[in-house]
N, C-alpha and C positions, 0 to 999 in steps of 0.2 A: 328370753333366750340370750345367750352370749355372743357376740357380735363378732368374736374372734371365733369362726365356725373351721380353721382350719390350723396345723403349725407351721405349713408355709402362708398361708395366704391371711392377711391381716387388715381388719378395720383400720381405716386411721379419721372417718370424716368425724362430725363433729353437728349436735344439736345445738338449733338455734330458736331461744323461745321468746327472744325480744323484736320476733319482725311480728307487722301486726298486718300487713296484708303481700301475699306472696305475688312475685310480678306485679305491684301495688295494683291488685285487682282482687285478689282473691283471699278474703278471712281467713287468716290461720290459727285460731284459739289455742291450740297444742302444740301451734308453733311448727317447725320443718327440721328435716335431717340433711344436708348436705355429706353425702356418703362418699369417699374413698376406697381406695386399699392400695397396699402394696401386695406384691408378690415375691418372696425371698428365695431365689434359688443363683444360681452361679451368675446368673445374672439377674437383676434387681430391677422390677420394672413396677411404676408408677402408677395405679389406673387412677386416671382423672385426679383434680384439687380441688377448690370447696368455693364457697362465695367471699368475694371481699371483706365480707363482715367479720369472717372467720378464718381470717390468713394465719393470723398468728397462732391460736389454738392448735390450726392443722399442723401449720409446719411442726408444731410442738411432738406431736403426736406422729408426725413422719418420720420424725430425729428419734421419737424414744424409742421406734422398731429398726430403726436402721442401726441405731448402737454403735455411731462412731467410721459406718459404712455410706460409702458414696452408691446413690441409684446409678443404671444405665441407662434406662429409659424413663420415658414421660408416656404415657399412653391417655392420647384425648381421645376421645368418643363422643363428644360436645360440647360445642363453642358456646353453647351460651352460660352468661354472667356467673349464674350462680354454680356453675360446676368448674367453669375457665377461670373466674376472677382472681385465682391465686398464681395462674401461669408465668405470668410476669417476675413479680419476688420469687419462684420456682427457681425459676431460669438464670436468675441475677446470683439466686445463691447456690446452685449446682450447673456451675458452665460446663460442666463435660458431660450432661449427660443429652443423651440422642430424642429427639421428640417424635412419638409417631403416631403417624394420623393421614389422611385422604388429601387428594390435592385439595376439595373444599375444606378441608380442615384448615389449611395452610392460607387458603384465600382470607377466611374470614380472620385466620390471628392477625396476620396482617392489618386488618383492618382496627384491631382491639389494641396494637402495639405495634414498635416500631419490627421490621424486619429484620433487621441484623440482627435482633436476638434469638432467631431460629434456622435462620435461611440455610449457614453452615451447616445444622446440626441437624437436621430434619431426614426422618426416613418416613416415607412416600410409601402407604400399603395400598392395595386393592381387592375387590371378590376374589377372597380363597386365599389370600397372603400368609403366609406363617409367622411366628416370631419365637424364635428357640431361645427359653431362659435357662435351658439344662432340665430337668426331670419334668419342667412343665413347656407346654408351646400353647402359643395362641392363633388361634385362627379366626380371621376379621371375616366378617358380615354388615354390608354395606344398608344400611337401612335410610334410605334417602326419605324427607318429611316423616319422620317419626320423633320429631315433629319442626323440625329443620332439614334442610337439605346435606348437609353435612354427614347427620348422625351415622354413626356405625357401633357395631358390637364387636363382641369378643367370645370366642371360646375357649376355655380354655380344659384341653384333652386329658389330662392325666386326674385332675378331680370332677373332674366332669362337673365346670364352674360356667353357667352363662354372665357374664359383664352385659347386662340388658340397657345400657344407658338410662334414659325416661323411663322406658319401659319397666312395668310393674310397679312403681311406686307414688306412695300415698301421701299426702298431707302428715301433719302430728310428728311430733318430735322423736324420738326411740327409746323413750324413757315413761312415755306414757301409755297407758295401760286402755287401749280401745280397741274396737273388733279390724280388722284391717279394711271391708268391703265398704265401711261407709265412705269413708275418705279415702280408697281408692278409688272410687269409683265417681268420686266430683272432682278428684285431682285426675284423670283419662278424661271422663267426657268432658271436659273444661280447657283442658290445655291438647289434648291428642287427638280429642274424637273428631275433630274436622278430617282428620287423614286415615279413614276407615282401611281404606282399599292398600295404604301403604302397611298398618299393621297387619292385613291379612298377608301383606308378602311376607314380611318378616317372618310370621306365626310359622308360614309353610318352609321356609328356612330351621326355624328350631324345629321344629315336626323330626328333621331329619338325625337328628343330634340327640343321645344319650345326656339328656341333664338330668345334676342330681342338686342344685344348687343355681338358684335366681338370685345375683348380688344389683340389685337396681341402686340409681343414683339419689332417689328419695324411699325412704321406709327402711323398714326392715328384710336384712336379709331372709331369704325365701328357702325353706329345707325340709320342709314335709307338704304333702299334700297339693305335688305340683300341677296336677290336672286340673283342681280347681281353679288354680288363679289364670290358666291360662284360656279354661273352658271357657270363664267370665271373659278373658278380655278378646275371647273368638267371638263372643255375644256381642259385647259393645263394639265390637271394630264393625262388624258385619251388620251393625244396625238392630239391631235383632231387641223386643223385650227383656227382660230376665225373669219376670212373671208378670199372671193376670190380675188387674187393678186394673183401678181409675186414679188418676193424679190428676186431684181439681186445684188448678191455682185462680186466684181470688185478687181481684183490686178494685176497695172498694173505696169512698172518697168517705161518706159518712158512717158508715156502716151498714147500710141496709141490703147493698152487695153480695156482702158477706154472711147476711142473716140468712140469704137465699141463697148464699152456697152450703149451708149449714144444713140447711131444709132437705137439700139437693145430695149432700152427703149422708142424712139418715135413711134417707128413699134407698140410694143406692145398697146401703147395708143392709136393711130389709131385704131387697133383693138378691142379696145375696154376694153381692161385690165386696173383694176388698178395695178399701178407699186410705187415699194421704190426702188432705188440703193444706196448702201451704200458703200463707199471705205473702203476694210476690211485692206487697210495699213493705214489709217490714224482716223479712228473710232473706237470707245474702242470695239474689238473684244464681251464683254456680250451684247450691244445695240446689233447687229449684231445678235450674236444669240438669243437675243427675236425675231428680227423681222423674224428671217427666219423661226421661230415657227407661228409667226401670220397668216403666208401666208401660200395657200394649194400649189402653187409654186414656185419652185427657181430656176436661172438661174446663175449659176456661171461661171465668166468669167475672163480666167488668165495666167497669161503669162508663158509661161518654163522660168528654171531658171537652168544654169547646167545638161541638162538633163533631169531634175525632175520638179520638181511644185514650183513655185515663193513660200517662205515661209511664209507670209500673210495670203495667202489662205490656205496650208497646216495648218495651227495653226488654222484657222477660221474652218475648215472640220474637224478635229480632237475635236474640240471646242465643236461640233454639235455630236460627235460621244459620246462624254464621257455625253454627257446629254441626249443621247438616241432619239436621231431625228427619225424620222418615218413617214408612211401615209403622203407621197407627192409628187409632180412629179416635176423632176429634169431634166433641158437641160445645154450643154456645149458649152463654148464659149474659145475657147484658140487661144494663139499667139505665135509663135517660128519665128526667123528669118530665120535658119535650119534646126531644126528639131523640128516641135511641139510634145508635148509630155505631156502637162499641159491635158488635158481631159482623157486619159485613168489612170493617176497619181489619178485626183478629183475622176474618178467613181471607181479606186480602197477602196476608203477611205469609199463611201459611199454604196458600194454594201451589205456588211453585215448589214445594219439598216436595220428595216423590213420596208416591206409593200412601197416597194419605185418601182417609174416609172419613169423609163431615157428615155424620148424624144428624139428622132433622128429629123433629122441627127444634128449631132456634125458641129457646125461653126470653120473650123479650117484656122486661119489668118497666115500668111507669112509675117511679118513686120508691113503689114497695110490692112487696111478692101479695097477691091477693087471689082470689080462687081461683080467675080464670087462669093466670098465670102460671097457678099449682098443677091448673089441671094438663097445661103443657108441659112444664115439668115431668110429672106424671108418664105422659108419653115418650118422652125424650130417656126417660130410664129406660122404658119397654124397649126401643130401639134399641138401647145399645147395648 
C-alpha cells in the first residue's frame, strides 16, 4: 500500500534496516520504520520526527512536502529517542514554528535539550484540547504509560485519522513484505504489555470516535479492516489468550531436555493440542514471550543448573514476569542428574502472577526421559 493514504495528509518517516537490535534489546531482522507525517492545510502541522539515525533522510522528506513552506507546528506525542531524536535540528532549523505537546511533554524535552529552545514557543494541550489547521482539527487524548507517562494521541475529525503514537505498530521495515500479527504482536507485548490496564483506557477512548484510519509511529499505516487490530490489541492489553495451545519452551544444557520436550509435544498433538516449542537458549527471548502470551497454555521444560534453574529459562520466566503474564495454565517439565531442582525454581518465579494454574504432576527426569517418567508425562497431558 502507498503510504501517502491521504492529499492533505503525508508520510514523511523513514525505514531503517541497519539497526540490528531495537532499544538495543530487541532483534529487528527487517529492520524498523520510524513514521512521521505532516498535515497540509492553512496551517501546517508536524506529527512527530524520526530517530537520530535518520535526521537527515526525514528532514529531506519534510522539505520535499513542504515545497518551499515553513510548518507552524511540531506535534509530539512522544519523547522517546526514536520518535524525538530529530527535535532538536527541527527546532534549530524552523524557529518560528509553535511546539505542542502536555506539560509532561515539556518536562521531559527539557530534559533531552536545552530549554530555550522551546520554552518561548510551546503551546501546552490537555484532555479534549483542539488545534484548528483550517479544514482539519486535532483533538488530543492523553494516554498516560502507553508506554511513557507522557504519551498522548491525536484525532484528527475531518479524515477521520487516529495519530496512535506506539500504539498499533510492529517491528519490520515498510518495504517488507510480512503478515503484520507476528511482529506486532512481539513488538506490544515486549515494549506495552506491561501497561494493560493503561491500553484499555485508551482502547475506551477510540471506542468513542468514528476512525477510518490508524497512522501508528512504527509499521504500516492501518486502513482496512480496523476491528481486527484493535480486537487483538483489546486481547493482549486485557491479558487475555488469542487462542488454545500449549507453548512449551525448552532449556536444555545437553540435549536431553529437549528430547523430552519433543516427546512431550507429539503426546500433546496426539491429543489433540495445538502445540509451538521454542528453544529459549537459542530464540530471541521477546518472540518467546509473545508466543507464551498467544497461548492459553505453557509448559516449561528445563534443566537444573548449579542447584538452581538453567539461566535461559530463568531470563525467559523473569522476561514474562516484568510484562505481567497472567490467566493461564502452566505444567513443569525438568531435568537434574542429581538433584532436580529446575521446577520448584520455575514455579517460584511464576507463582506471584495472577490468575495462574500449575498442572500436576510435575515430569521430573534423572538424566534422560525413561518409562517411569513417560508415564508422568502421560498424566500431565491428561491434566491439562
Amino acid at each position: 500500500m502507498s503510504v501517502n493514504f491521504s492529499d492533505a495528509i503525508k508520510y514523511i518517516g523513514c525505514n531503517d534496516k541497519t539497526i540490528d537490535l531495537f532499544e538495543s534489546q530487541y532483534p529487528v531482522p527487517n529492520g524498523v520504520s520510524y513514521n512521521s507525517y505532516v498535515i497540509m492545510d492553512d496551517k501546517i502541522a508536524v506529527m512527530d520526527t524520526a530517530d537520530p539515525r535518520v535526521t537527515d533522510e526525514w528532514l529531506s522528506n519534510l522539505e520535499k512536502e513542504l515545497a518551499g513552506k515553513t510548518p507552524d507546528y511540531l506535534v509530539v506525542h512522544h519523547m522517546e529517542p526514536d520518535h524525538s531524536g530529530s527535535i532538536k535540528t527541527f527546532l534549530e532549523k524552523y524557529p518560528d514554528t509553535t511546539v505542542v505537546g502536555n506539560v509532561k511533554t515539556f518536562t521531559m524535552m527539557g530534559q533531552f535539550m536545552e530549554s530555550a529552545l522551546f520554552e518561548s514557543r510551546k503551546h501546552v494541550v490537555a484532555e479534549g484540547d483542539t488545534l484548528e489547521l483550517g479544514t482539519h482539527t486535532l483533538t488530543f487524548a492523553m494516554a498516560p504509560m502507553v508506554h511513557w507517562p507522557e504519551v498522548m494521541v491525536s484525532y484528527e475529525s475531518t479524515e477521520k485519522v487516529l495519530f496512535a503514537a506506539d500504539g498499533f505498530g510492529k517491528f519490520g521495515a515498510l518495504d517488507v513484505d510480512e503478515p503484520w500479527i507476528d511482529e506486532a504482536r512481539r513488538y506490544y507485548l515486549n515494549i506495552v504489555g506491561k501497561y494493560g490496564a493503561s491500553v484499555q483506557g485508551l482502547l475506551k477512548k477510540a471506542a468513542a470516535l468514528d476512525i477510518q484510519t490508524i497512522c501508528p509511529l512504527h509499521g504500516p499505516i492501518l486502513t482496512e479492516n480496523l476491528g481486527y487490530y484493535i480486537d487483538l490489541y483489546n486481547t493482549w492489553s486485557s491479558y487475555k489468550p488469542e487462542e488454545e495451545g500449549v507453548f512449551i519452551a525448552v532449556a536444555s544444557i545437553h540435549g536431553n531436555t529437549k528430547k523430552a520436550a519433543l516427546k512431550l509435544q507429539e503426546k500433546l498433538e496426539q491429543a489433540g493440542h495445538k502445540t509451538l516449542l521454542m528453544d529459549v537458549c537459542r530464540e530471541p527471548i521477546s518472540e518467546a514471550v509473545a508466543q507464551a502470551f498467544r497461548f492459553d497454555k505453557m509448559i516449561c521444560c528445563a534443566a537444573t543448573y548449579d542447584g538452581n534453574l538453567f539461566s535461559p529459562m530463568d531470563d525467559f520466566l523473569h522476561h514474562l514476569a516484568a510484562k505481567t503474564y497472567q490467566n493461564r495454565k502452566v505444567g513443569f517439565v525438568e531435568n537434574g542428574t542429581w538433584a532436580p531442582q529446575a521446577a520448584k525454581c520455575m514455579k517460584a518465579i511464576l507463582e506471584p502472577m495472577k490468575n495462574m494454574e500449575f498442572v500436576e504432576p510435575v515430569v521430573s527426569i534423572k538424566s534422560t526421559l525413561n518409562s517411569d517418567s513417560e508415564a508422568v508425562m502421560d498424566e500431565l497431558v491428561k491434566n491439562l
